[in-house]
C-alpha positions as a printed Julia matrix, in Angstrom:
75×3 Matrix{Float64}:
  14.28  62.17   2.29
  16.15  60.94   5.06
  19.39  61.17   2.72
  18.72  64.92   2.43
  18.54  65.44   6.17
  22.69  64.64   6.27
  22.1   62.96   9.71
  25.29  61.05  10.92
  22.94  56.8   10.63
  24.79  54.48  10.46
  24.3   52.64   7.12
  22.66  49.78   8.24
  20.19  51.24  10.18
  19.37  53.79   7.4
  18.87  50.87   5.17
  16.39  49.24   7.56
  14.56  52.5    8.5
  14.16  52.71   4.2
  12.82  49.44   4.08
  10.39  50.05   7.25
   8.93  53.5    6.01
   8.67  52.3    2.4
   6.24  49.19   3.53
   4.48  51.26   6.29
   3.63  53.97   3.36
   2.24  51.1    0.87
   0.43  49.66   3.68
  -1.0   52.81   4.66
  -2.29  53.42   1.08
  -3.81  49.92   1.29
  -5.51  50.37   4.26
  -6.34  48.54   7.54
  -2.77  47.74   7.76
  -1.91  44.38   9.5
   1.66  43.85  10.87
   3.01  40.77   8.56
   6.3   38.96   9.91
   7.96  40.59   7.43
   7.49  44.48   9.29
   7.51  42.34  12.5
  11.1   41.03  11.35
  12.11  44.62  10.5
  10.88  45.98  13.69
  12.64  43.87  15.98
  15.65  44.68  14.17
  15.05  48.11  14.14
  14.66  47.22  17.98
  18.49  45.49  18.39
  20.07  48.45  15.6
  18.6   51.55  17.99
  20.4   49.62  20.79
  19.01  51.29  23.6
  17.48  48.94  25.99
  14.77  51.2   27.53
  13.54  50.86  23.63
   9.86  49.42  23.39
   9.2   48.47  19.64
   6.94  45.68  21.34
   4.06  47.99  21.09
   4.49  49.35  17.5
   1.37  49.33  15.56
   0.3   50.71  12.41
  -3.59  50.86  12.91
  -5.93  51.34  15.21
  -9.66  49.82  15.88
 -11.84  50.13  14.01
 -11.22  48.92  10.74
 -11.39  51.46   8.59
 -11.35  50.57   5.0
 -14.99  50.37   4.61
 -16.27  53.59   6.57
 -19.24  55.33   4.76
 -19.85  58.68   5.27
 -23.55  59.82   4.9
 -23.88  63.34   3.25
């Protein structure tokens, strides 16, 4: 997708933006998702690639309370 949107990215933030959405995605289908150092690790250098230092990627989060992987809905 983001190859189709012919935006001038550099290519090594491209690559790192692939790699970001592709684990947030699989996370996302997994459910509750917890930040591993692995997405920390690609966050902060998302963080140093966007190179604007009014940037916060120190609150970046992927879930929000309450767990919700185990919600039953009553019908």
């Amino acid at each position: 997708k983001i190859e189709s949107m012919s935006l001038p990215i550099p290519e090594e933030l491209k690559n790192t933006l692939i790699d970001l959405i592709v684990k947030m995605q699989i996370l996302h289908m997994k459910g509750d998702e917890v930040m591993d150092a692995e997405m920390l690790q690609m966050i902060e250098q998302l963080n140093e690639l966007v190179g604007d230092p009014d940037a916060d990627f120190s609150s970046f989060k992927l879930d929000f309370p309450p767990a919700d992987n185990f919600v039953e809905i009553e019908l």
